[in-house]
C-alpha positions in Angstrom: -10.6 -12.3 -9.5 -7.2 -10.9 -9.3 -4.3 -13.0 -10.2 -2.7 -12.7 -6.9 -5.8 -15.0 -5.5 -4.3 -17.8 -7.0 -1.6 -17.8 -4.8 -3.8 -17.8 -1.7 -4.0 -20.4 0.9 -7.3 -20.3 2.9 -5.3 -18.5 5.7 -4.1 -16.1 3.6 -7.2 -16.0 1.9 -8.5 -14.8 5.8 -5.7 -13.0 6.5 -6.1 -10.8 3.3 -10.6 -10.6 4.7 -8.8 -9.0 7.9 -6.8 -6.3 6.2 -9.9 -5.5 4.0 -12.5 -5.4 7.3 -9.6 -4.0 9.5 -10.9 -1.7 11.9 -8.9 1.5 10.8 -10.7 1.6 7.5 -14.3 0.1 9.1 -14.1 3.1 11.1 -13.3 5.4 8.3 -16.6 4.1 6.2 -18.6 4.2 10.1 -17.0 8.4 11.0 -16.3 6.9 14.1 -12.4 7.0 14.1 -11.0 9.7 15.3 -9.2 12.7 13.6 -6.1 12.4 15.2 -6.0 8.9 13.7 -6.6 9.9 10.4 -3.3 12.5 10.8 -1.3 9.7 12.6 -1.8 7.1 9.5 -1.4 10.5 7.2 2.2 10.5 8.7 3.2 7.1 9.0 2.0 6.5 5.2 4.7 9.2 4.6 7.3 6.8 5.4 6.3 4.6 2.2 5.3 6.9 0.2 8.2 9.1 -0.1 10.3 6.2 -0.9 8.0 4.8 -3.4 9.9 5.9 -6.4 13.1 5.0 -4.9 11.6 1.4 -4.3 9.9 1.0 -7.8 13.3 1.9 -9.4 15.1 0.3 -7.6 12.7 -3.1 -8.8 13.0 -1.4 -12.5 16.5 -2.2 -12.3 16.5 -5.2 -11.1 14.2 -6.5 -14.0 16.9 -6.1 -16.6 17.3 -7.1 -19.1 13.4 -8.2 -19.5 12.3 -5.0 -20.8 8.3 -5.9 -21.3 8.3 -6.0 -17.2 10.6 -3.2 -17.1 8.0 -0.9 -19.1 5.3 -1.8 -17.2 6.9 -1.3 -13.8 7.7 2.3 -15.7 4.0 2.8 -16.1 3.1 1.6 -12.5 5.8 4.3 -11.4 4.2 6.9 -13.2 0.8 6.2 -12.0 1.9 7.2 -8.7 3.6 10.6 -10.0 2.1 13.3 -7.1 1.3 11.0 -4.7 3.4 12.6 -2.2 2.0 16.3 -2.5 -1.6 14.4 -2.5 -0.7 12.8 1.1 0.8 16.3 2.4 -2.4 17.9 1.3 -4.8 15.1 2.7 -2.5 15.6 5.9 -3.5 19.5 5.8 -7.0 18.9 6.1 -7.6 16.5 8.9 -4.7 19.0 11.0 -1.1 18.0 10.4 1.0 20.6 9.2 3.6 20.0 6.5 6.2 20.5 8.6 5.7 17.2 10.8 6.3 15.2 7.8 10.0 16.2 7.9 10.5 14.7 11.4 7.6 11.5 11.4 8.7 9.5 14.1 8.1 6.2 12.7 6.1 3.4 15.2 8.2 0.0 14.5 5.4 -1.8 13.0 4.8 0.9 10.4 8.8 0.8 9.7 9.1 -2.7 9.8 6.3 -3.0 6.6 8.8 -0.2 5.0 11.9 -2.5 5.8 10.1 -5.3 4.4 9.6 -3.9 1.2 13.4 -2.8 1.1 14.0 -6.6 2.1 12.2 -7.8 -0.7 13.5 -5.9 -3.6 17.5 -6.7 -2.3 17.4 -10.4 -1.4 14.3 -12.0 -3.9 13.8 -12.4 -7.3 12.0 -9.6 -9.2 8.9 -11.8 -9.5 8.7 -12.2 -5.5 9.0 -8.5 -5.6 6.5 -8.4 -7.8 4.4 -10.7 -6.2 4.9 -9.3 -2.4 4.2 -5.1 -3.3 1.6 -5.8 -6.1 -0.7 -7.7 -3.6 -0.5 -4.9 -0.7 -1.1 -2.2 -3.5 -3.8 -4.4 -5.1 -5.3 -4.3 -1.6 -4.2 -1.2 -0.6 -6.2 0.6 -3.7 -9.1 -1.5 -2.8 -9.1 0.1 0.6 -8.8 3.5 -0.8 -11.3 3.5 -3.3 -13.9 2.7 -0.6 -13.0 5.1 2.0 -12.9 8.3 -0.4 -16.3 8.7 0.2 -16.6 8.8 3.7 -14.0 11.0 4.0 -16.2 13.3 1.8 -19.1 12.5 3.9 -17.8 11.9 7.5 -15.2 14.2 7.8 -16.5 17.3 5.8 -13.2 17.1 3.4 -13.3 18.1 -0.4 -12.3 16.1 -3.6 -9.2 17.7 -3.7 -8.4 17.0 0.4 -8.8 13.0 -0.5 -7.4 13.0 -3.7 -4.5 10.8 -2.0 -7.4 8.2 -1.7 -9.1 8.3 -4.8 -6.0 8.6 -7.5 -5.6 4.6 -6.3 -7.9 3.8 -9.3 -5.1 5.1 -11.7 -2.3 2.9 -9.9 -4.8 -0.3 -10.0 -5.1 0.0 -13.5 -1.7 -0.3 -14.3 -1.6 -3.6 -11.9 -4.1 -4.9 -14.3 -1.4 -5.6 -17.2 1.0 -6.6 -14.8 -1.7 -9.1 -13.4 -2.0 -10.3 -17.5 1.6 -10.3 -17.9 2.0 -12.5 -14.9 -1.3 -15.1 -15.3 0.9 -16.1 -18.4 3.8 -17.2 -16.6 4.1 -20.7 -15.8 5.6 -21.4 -12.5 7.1 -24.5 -10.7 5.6 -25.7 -7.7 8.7 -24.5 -5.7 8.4 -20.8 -7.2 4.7 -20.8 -6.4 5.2 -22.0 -2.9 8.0 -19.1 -2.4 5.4 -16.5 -4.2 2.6 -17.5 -2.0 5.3 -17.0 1.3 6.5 -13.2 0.3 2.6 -12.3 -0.2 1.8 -13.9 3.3 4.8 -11.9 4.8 3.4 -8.3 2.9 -0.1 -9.0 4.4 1.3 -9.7 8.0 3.3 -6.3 8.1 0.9 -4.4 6.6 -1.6 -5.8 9.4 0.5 -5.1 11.6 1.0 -1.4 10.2 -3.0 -0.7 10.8 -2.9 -2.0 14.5 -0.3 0.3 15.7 -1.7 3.0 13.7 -5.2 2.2 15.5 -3.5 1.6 18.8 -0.9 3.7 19.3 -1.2 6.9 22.0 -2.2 10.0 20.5 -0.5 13.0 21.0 -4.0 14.8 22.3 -4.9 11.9 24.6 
């Protein structure tokens, strides 16, 4: 069990079921979602993961001075070195070419999870922060990790095509420590109530992220 479970209300405990069942990725694991879809989430992904580092520094500096979390937000930013050239490559392969990646017109939902995340690290405390993006990357990995293979399978792509996918298991590791770091923090029933709130917000926008992404028009249709 992960730490951010604790925290979990038995809505958010349902809400969290939905995101992991959500029918983007079920139709990833089935091959029944269609290619264009799996460009369209290739491209609104973009919009987070080009500002990843931007955002993890950004909560590296806000740590100061505790320099224990400091280091291992370091080594949760490095785990993600590449990520970006692993996206543009996974976007190659199911037919988006690098150059719509410079102009993603973002659909609000998917912005609104991006603005969220920007919220989060200005106006709460690092451990909200914390608490809010390591429980949609905890789940997010999760998601990835399962899908890889039916990518492979489904969708005729090679290792290298879906390595976007599969190099999750080196940025859930380093939530592990993190997870450690944090089960050993005692928290007032105030602070707990206000964690549990940020995490319910981060799986609400990234819910809502998926259903545009599976609803949204498609440029072939």
């Amino acid at each position: 069990m992960v730490w951010f479970d604790q925290l979990l209300t038995p809505e958010l405990r349902s809400l969290r079921e939905r995101i992991l069942h959500h029918p983007f990725w079920s139709g990833i694991e089935t091959g029944t979602l269609a290619r264009e879809r799996l460009g369209l989430f290739a491209l609104q992904d973009w919009l987070i993961v080009q500002d990843a580092y931007r955002l993890d520094g950004l909560a590296i500096a806000r740590a100061a001075p505790n320099l224990e979390l400091q280091e291992m937000l370091i080594d949760k930013l490095v785990a993600k070195k590449g990520g970006p050239e692993l996206l543009l490559r996974f976007g190659a392969a199911v037919g988006v070419p690098r150059a719509a990646f410079a102009q993603v017109e973002p659909l609000a939902a998917c912005l609104a999870l991006l603005n969220f995340f920007y919220w989060i690290v200005e106006t709460g405390t690092p451990l909200e922060w914390l608490a809010a993006v390591g429980a949609s990357e905890e789940v997010f990995a999760q998601l990835c990790l399962r899908v890889y293979p039916a990518l492979m399978r489904h969708y005729k792509l090679e290792a290298s095509q879906v390595a976007f996918f599969s190099a999750h298991l080196a940025i859930s590791e380093q939530l592990t420590p993190l997870e450690r770091w944090l089960s050993e923090r005692h928290f007032e029933p105030a602070e707990r109530q206000r964690l549990t709130q940020v995490i319910r917000l981060s799986h609400q926008y990234e819910m809502q992220f998926y259903d545009a992404v599976l609803q949204a028009p498609l440029a072939s249709a």
